[in-house]
Jmol script that loads the backbone (N, CA, C; Angstrom):
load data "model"
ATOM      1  N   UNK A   1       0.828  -1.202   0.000  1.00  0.00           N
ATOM      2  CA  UNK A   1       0.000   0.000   0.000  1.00  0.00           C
ATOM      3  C   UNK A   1       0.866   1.257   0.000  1.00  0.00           C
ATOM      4  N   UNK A   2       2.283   1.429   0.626  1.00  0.00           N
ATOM      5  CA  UNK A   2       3.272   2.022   0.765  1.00  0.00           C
ATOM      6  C   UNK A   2       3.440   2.635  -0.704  1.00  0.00           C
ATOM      7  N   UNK A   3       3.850   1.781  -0.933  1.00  0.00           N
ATOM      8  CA  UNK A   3       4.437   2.212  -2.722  1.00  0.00           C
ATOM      9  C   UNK A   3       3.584   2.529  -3.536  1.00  0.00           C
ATOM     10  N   UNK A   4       2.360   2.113  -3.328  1.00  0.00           N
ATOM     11  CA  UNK A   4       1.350   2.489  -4.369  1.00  0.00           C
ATOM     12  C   UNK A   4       0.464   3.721  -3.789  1.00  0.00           C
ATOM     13  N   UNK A   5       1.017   4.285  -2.544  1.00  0.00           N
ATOM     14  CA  UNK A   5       0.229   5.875  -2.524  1.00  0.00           C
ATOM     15  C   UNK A   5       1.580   6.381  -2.913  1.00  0.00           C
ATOM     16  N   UNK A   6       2.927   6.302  -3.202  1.00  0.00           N
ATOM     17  CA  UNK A   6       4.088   6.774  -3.120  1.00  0.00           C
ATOM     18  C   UNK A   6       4.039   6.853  -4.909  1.00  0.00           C
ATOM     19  N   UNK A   7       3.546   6.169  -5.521  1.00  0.00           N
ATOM     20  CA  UNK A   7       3.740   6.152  -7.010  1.00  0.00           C
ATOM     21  C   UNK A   7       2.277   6.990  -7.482  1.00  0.00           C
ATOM     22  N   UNK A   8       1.385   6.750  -6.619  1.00  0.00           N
ATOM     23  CA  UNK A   8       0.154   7.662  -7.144  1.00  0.00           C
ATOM     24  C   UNK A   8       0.956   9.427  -6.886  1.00  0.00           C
ATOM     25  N   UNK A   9       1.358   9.343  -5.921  1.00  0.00           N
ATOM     26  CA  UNK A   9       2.486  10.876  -5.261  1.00  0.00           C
ATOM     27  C   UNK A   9       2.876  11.297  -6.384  1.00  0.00           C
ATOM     28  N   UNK A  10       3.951  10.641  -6.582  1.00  0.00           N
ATOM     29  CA  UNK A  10       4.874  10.629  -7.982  1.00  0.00           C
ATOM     30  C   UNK A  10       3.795  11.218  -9.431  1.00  0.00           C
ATOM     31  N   UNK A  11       3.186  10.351  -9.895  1.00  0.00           N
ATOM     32  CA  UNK A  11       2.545  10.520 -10.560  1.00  0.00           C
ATOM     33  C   UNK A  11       1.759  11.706 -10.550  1.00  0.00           C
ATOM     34  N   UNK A  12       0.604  12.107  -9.252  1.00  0.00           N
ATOM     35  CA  UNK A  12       0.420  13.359  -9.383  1.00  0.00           C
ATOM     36  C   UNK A  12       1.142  14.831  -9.236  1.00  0.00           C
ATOM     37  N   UNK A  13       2.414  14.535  -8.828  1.00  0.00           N
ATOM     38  CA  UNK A  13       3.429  15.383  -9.165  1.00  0.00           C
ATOM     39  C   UNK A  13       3.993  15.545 -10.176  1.00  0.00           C
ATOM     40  N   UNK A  14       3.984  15.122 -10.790  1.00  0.00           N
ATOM     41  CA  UNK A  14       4.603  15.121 -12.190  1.00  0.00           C
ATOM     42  C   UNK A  14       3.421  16.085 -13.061  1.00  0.00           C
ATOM     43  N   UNK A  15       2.518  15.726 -12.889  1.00  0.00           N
ATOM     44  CA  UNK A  15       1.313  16.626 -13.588  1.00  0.00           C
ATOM     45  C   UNK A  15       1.244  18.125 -13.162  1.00  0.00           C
ATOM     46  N   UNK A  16       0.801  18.019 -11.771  1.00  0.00           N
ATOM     47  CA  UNK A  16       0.371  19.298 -11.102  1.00  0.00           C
ATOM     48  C   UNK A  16       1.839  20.266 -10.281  1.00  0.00           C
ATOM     49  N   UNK A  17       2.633  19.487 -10.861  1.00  0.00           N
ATOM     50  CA  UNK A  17       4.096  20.484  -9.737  1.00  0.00           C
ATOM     51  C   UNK A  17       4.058  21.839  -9.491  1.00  0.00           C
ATOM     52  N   UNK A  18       3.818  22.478 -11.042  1.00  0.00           N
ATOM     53  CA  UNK A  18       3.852  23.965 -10.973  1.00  0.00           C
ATOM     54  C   UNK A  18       3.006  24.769 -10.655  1.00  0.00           C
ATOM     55  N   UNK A  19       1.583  23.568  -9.679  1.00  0.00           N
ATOM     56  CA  UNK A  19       0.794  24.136  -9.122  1.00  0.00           C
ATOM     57  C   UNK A  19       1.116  24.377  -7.803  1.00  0.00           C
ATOM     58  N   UNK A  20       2.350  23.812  -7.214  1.00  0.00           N
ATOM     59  CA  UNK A  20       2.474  23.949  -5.791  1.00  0.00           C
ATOM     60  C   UNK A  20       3.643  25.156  -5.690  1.00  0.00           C
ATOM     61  N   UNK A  21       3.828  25.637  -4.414  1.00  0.00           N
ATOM     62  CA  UNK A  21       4.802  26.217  -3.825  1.00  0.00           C
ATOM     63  C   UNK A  21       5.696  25.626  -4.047  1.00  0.00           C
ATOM     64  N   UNK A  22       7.021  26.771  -3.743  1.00  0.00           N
ATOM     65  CA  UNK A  22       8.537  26.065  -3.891  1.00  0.00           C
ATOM     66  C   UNK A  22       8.951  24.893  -2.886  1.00  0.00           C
ATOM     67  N   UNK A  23       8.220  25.337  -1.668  1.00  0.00           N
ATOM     68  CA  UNK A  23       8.730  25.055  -0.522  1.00  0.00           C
ATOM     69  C   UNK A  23       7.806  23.566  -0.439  1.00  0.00           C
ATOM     70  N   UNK A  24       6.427  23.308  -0.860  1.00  0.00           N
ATOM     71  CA  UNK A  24       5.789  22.395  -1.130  1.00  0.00           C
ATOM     72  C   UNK A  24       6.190  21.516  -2.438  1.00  0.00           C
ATOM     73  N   UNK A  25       7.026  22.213  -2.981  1.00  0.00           N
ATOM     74  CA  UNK A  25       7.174  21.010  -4.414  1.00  0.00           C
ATOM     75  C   UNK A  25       8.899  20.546  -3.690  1.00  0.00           C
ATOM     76  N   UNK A  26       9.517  21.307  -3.062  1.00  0.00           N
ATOM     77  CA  UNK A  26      10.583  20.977  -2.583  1.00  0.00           C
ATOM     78  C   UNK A  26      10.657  19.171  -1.303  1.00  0.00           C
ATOM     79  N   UNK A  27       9.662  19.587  -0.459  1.00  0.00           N
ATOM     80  CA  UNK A  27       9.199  18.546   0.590  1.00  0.00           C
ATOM     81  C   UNK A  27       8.682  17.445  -0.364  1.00  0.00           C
ATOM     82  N   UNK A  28       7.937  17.470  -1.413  1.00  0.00           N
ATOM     83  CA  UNK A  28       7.195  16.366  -1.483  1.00  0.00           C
ATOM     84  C   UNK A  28       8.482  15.696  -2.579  1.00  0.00           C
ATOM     85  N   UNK A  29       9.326  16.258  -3.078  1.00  0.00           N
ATOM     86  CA  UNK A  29      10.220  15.637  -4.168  1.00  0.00           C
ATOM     87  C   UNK A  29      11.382  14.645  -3.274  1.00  0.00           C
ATOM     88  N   UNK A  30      11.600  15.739  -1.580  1.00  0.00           N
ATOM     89  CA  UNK A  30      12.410  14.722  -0.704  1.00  0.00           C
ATOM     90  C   UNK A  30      11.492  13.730  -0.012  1.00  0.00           C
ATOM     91  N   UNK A  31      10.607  14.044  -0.233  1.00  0.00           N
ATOM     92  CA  UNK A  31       9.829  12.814   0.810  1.00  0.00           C
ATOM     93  C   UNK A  31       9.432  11.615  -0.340  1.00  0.00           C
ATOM     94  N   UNK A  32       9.002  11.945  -1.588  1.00  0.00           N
ATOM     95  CA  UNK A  32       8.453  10.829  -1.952  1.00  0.00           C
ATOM     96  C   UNK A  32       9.847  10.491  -3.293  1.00  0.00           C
ATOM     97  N   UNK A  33      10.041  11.136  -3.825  1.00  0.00           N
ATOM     98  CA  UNK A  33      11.141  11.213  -4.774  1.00  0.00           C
ATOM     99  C   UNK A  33      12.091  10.580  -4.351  1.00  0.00           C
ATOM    100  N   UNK A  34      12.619  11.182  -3.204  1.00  0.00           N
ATOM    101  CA  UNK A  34      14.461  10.852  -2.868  1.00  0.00           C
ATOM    102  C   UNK A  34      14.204  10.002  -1.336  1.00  0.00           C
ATOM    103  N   UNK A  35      13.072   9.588  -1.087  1.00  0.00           N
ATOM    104  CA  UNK A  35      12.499   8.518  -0.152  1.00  0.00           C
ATOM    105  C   UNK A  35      13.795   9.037   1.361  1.00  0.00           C
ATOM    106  N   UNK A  36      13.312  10.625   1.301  1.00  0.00           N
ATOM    107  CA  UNK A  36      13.786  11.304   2.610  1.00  0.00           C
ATOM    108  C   UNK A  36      12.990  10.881   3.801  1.00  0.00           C
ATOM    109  N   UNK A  37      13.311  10.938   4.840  1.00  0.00           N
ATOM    110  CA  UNK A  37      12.679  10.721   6.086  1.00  0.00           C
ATOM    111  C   UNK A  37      12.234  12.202   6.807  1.00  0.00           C
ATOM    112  N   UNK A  38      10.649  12.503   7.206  1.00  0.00           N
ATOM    113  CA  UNK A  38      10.579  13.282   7.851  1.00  0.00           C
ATOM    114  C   UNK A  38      11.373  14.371   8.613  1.00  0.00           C
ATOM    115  N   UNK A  39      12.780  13.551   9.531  1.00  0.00           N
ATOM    116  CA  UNK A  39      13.478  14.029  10.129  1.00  0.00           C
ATOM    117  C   UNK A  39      14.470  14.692   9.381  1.00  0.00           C
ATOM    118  N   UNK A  40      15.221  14.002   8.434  1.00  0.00           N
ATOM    119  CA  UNK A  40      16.152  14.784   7.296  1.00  0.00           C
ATOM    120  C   UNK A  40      15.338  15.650   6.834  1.00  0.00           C
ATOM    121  N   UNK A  41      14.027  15.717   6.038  1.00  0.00           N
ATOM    122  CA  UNK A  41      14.047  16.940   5.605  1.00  0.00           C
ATOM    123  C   UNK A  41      13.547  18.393   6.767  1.00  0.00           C
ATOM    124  N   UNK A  42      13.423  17.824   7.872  1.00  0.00           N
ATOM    125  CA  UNK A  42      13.457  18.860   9.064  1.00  0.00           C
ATOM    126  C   UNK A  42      14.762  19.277   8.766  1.00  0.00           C
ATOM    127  N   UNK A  43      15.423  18.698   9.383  1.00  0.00           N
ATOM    128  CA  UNK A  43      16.855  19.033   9.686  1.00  0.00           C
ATOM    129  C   UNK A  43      17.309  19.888   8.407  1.00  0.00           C
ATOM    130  N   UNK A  44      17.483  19.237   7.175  1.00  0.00           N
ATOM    131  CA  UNK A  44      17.590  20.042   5.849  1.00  0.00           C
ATOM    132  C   UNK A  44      16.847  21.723   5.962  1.00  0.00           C
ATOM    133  N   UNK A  45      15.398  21.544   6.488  1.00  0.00           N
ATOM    134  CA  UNK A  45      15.000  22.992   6.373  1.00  0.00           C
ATOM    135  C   UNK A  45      15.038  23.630   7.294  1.00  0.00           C
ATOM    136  N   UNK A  46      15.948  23.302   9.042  1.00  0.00           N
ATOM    137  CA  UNK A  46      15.573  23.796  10.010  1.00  0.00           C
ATOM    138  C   UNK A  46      14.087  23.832  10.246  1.00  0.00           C
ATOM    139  N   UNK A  47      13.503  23.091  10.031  1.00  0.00           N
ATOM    140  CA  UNK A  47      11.893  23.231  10.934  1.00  0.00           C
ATOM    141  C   UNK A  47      11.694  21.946  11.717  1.00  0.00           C
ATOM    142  N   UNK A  48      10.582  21.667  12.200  1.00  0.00           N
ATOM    143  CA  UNK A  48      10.391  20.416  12.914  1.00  0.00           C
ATOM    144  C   UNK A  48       9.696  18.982  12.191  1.00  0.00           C
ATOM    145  N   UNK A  49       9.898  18.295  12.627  1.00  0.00           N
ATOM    146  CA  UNK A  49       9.150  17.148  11.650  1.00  0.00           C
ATOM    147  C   UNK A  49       7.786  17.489  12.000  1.00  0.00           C
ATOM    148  N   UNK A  50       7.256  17.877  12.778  1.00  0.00           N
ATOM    149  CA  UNK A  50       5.458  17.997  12.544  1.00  0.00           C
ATOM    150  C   UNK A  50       5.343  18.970  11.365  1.00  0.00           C
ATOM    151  N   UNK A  51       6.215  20.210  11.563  1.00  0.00           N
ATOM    152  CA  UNK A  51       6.048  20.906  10.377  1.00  0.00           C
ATOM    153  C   UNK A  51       5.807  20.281   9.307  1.00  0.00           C
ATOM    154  N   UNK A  52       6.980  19.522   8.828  1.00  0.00           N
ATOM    155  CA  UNK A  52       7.220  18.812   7.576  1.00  0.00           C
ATOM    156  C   UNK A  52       5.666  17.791   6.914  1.00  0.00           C
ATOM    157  N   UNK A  53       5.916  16.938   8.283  1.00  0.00           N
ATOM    158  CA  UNK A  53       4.434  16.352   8.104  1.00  0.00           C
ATOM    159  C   UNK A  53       3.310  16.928   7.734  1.00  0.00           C
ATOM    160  N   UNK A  54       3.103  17.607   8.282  1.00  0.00           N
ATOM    161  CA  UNK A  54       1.870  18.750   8.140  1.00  0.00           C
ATOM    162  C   UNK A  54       2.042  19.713   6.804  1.00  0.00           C
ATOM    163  N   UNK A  55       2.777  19.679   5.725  1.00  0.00           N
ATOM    164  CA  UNK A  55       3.181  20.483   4.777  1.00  0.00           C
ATOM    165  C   UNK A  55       3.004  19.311   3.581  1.00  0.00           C
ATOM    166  N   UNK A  56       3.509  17.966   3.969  1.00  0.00           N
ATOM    167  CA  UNK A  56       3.538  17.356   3.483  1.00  0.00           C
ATOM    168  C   UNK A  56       1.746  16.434   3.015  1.00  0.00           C
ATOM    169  N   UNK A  57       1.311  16.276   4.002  1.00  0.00           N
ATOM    170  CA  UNK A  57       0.055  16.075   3.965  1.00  0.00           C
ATOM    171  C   UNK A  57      -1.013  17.357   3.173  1.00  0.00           C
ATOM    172  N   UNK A  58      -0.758  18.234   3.615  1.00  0.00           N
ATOM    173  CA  UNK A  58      -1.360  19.229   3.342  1.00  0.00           C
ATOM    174  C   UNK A  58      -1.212  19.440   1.203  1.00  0.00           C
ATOM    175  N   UNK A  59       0.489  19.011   1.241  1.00  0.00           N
ATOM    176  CA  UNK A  59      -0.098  19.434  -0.462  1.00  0.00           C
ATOM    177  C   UNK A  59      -0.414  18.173  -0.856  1.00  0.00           C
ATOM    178  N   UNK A  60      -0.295  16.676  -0.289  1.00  0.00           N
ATOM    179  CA  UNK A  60      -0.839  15.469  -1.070  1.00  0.00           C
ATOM    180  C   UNK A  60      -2.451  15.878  -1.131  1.00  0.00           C
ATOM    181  N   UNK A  61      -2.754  16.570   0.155  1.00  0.00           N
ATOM    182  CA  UNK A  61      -4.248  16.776  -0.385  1.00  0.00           C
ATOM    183  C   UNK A  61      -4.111  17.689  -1.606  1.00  0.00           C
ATOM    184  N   UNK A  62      -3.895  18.672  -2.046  1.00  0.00           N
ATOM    185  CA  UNK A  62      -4.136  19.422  -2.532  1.00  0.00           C
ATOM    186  C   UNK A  62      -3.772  18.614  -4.179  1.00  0.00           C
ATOM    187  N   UNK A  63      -2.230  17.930  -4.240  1.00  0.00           N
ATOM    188  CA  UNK A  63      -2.462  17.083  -5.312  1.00  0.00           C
ATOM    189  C   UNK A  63      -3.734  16.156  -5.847  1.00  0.00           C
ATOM    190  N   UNK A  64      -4.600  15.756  -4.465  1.00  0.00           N
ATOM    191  CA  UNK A  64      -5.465  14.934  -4.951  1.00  0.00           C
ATOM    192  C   UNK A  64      -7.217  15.983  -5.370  1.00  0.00           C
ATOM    193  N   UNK A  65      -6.479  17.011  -4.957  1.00  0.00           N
ATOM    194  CA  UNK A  65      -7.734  17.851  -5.508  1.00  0.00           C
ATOM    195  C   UNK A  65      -7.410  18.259  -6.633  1.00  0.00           C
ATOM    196  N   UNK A  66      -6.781  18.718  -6.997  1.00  0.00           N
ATOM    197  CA  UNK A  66      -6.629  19.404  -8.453  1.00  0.00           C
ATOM    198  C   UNK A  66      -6.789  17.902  -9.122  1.00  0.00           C
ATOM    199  N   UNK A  67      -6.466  16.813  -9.262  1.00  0.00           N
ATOM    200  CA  UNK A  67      -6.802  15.491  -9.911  1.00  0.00           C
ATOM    201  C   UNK A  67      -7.886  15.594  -9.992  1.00  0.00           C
ATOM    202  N   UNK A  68      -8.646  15.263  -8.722  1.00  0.00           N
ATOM    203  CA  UNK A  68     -10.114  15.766  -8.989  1.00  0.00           C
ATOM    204  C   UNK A  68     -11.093  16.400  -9.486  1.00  0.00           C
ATOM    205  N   UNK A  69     -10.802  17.620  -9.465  1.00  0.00           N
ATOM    206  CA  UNK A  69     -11.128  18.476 -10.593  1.00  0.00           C
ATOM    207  C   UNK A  69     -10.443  18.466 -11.957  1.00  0.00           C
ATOM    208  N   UNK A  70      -9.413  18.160 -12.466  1.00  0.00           N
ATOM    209  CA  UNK A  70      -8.632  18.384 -13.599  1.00  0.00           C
ATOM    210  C   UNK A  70      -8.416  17.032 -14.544  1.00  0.00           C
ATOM    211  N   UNK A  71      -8.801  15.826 -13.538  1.00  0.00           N
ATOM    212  CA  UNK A  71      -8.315  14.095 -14.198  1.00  0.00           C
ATOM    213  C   UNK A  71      -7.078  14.269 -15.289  1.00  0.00           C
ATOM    214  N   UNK A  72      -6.127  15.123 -15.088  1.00  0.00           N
ATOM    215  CA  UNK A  72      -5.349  15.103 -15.832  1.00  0.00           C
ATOM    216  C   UNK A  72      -4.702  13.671 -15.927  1.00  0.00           C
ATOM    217  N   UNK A  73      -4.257  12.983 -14.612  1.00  0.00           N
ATOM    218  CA  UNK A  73      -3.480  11.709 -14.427  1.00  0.00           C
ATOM    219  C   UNK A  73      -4.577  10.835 -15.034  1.00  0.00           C
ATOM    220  N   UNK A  74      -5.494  10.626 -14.936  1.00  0.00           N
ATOM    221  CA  UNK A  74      -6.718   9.725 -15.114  1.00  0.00           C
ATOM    222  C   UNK A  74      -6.681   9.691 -16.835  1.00  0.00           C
ATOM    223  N   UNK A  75      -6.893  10.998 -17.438  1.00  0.00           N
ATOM    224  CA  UNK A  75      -6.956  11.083 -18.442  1.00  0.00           C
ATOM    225  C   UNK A  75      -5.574  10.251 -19.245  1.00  0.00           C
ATOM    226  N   UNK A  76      -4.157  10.630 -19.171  1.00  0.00           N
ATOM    227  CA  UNK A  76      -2.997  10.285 -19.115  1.00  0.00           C
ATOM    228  C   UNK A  76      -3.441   8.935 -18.886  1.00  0.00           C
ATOM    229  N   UNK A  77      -3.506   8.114 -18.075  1.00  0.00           N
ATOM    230  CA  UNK A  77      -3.778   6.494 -17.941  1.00  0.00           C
ATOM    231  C   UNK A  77      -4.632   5.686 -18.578  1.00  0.00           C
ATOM    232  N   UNK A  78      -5.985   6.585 -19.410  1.00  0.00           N
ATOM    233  CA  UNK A  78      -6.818   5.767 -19.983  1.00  0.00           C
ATOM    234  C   UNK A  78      -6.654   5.808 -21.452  1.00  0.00           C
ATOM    235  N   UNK A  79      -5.801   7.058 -21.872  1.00  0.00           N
ATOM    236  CA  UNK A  79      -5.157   6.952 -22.969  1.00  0.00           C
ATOM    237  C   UNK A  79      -4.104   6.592 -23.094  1.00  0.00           C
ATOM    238  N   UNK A  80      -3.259   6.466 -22.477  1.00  0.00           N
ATOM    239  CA  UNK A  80      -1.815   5.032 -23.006  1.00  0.00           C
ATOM    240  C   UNK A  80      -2.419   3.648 -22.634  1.00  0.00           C
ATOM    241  N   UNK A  81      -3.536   3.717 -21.925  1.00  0.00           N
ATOM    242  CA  UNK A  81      -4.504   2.172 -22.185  1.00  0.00           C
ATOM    243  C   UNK A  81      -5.086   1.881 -23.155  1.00  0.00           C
ATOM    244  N   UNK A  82      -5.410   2.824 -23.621  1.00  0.00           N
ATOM    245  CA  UNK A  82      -6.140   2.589 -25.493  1.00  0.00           C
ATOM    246  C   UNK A  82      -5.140   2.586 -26.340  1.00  0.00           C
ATOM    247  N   UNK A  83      -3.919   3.076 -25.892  1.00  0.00           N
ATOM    248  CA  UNK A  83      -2.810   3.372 -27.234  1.00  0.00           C
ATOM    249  C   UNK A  83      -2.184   2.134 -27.459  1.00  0.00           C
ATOM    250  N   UNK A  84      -1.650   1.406 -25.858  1.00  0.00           N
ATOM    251  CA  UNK A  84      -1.661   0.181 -25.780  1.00  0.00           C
ATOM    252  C   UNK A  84      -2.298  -0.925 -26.383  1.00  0.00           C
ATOM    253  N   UNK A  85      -4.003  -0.683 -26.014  1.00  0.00           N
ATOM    254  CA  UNK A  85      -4.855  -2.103 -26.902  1.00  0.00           C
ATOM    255  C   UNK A  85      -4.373  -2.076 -28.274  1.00  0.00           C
ATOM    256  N   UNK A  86      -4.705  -0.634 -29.040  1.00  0.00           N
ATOM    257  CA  UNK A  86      -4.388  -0.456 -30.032  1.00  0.00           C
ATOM    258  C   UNK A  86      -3.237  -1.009 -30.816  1.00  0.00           C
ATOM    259  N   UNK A  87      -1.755  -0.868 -30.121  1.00  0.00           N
ATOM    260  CA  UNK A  87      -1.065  -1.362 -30.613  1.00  0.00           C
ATOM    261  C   UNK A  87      -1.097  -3.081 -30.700  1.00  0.00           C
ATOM    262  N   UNK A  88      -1.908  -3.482 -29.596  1.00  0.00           N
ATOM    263  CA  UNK A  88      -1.463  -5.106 -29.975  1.00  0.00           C
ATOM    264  C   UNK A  88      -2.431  -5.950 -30.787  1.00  0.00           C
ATOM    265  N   UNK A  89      -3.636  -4.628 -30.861  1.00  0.00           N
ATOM    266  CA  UNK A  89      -4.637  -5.453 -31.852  1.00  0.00           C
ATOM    267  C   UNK A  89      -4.187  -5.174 -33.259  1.00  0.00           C
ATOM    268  N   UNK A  90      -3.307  -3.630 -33.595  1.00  0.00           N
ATOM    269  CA  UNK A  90      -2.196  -3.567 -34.828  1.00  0.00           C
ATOM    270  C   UNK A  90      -1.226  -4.842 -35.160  1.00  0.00           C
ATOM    271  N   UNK A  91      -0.698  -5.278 -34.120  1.00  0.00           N
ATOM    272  CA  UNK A  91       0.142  -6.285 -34.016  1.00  0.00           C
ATOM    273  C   UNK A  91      -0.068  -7.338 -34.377  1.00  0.00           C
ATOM    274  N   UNK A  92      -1.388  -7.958 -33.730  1.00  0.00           N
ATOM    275  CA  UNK A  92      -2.121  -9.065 -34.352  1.00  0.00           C
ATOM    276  C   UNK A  92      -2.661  -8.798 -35.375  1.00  0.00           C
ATOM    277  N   UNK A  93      -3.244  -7.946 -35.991  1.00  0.00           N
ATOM    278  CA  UNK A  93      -4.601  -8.037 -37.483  1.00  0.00           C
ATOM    279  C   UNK A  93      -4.024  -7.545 -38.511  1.00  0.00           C
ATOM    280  N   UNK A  94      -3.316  -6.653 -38.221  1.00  0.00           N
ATOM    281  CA  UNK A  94      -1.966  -5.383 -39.098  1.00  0.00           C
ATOM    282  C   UNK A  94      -0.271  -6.001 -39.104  1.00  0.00           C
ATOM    283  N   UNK A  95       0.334  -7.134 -39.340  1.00  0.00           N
ATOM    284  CA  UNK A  95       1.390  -7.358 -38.698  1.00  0.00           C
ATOM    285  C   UNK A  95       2.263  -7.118 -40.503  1.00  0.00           C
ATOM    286  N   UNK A  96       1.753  -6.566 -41.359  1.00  0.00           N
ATOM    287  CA  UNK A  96       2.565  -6.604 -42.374  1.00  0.00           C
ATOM    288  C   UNK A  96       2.285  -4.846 -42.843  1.00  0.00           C
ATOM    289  N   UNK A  97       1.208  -3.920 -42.340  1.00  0.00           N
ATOM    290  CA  UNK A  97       0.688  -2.860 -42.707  1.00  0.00           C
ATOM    291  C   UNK A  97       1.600  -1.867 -42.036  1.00  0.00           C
ATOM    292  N   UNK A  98       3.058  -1.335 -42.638  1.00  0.00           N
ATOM    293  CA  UNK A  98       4.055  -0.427 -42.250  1.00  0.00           C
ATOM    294  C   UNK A  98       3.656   1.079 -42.205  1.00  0.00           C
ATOM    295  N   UNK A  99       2.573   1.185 -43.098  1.00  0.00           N
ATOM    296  CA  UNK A  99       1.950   2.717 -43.040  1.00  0.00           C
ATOM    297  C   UNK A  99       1.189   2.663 -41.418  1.00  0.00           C
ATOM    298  N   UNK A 100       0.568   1.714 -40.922  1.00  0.00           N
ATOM    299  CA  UNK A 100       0.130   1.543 -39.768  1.00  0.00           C
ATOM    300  C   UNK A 100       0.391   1.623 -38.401  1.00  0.00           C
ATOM    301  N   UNK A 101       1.509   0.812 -38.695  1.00  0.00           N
ATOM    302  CA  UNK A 101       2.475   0.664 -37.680  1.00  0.00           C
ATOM    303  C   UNK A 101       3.189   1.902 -37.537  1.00  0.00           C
ATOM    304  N   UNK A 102       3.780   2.546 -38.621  1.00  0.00           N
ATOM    305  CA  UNK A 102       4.239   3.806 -38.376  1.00  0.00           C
ATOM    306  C   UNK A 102       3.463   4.975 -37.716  1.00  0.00           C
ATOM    307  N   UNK A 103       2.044   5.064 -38.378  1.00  0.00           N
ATOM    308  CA  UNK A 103       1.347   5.630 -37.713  1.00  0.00           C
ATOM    309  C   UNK A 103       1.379   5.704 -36.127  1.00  0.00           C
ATOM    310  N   UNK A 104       1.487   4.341 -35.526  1.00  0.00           N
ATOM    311  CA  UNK A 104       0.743   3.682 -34.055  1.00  0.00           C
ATOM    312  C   UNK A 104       1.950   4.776 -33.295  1.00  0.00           C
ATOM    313  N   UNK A 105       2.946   4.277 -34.155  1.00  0.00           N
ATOM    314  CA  UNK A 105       4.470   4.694 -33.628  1.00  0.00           C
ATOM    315  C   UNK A 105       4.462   5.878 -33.065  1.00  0.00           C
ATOM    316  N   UNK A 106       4.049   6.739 -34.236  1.00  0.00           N
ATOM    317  CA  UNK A 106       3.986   8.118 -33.992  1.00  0.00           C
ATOM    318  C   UNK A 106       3.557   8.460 -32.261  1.00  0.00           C
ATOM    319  N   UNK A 107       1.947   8.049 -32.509  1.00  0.00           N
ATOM    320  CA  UNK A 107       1.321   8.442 -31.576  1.00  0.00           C
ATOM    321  C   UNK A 107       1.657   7.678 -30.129  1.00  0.00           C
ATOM    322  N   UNK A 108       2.221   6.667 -30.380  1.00  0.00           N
ATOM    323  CA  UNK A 108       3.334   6.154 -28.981  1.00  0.00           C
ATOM    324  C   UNK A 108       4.527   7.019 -28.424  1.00  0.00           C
ATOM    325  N   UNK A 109       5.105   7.694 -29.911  1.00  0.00           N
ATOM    326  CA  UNK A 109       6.350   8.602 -29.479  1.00  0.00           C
ATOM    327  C   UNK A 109       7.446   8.080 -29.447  1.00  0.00           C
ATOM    328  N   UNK A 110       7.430   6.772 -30.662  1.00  0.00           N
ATOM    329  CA  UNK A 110       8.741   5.973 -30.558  1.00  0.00           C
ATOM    330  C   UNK A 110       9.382   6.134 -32.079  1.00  0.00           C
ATOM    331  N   UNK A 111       8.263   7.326 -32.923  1.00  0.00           N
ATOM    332  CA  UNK A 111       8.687   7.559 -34.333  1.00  0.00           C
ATOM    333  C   UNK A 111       8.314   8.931 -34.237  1.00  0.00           C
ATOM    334  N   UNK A 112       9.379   9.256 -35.084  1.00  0.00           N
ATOM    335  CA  UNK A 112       9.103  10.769 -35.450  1.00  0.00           C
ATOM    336  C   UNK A 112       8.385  11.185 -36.748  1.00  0.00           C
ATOM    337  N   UNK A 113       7.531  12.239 -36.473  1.00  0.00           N
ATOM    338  CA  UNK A 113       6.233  12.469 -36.831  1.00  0.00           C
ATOM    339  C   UNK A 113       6.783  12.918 -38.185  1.00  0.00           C
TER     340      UNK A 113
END
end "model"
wireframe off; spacefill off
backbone 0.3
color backbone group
């Protein structure tokens, strides 16, 4: 359960970063990024670990609101899930159609457009 609120973290950071503070995109990159401990990044900012905690919690909520309102990540996941089917039903039904495949490519980002 650890890793998988730690990769949902990740993930909604990557989307929404430049929605947070310096000081909030800073904490959550040592806490979930560089798998800092509460206490180091106290110590790192001179404040206390409740601080930290409490800064830290405070923008995971806020990551999970702007998701909420925005499904940017959601959106992002259900389309490299279709890009995915896509490619392997190309793979199977299309396995000789190079105009196709190039196409798929494109829109995977493994060919240039």
């Amino acid at each position: 359960m650890e890793l998988e609120k730690t990769n949902r973290m990740n993930d909604l950071f990557a989307f929404y970063r430049g929605l947070l503070t310096k000081k909030q995109q800073d904490y959550l990159e040592l806490y979930y990024g560089d798998d800092y401990s509460l206490g180091e990044i106290a110590d790192d900012f001179g404040v206390s670990r409740q601080a930290v905690y409490d800064n830290i919690r405070r923008s995971a909520h806020s990551l999970e609101q702007y998701e909420a309102k925005l499904h940017m990540l959601a959106k992002f996941t259900a389309s490299n899930g279709a890009v995915d089917a896509l490619s392997k039903y190309v793979k199977e039904h299309y396995p000789d159609d190079d105009d196709l495949r190039h196409l798929l490519g494109t829109v995977q980002g493994t060919v240039d457009a």
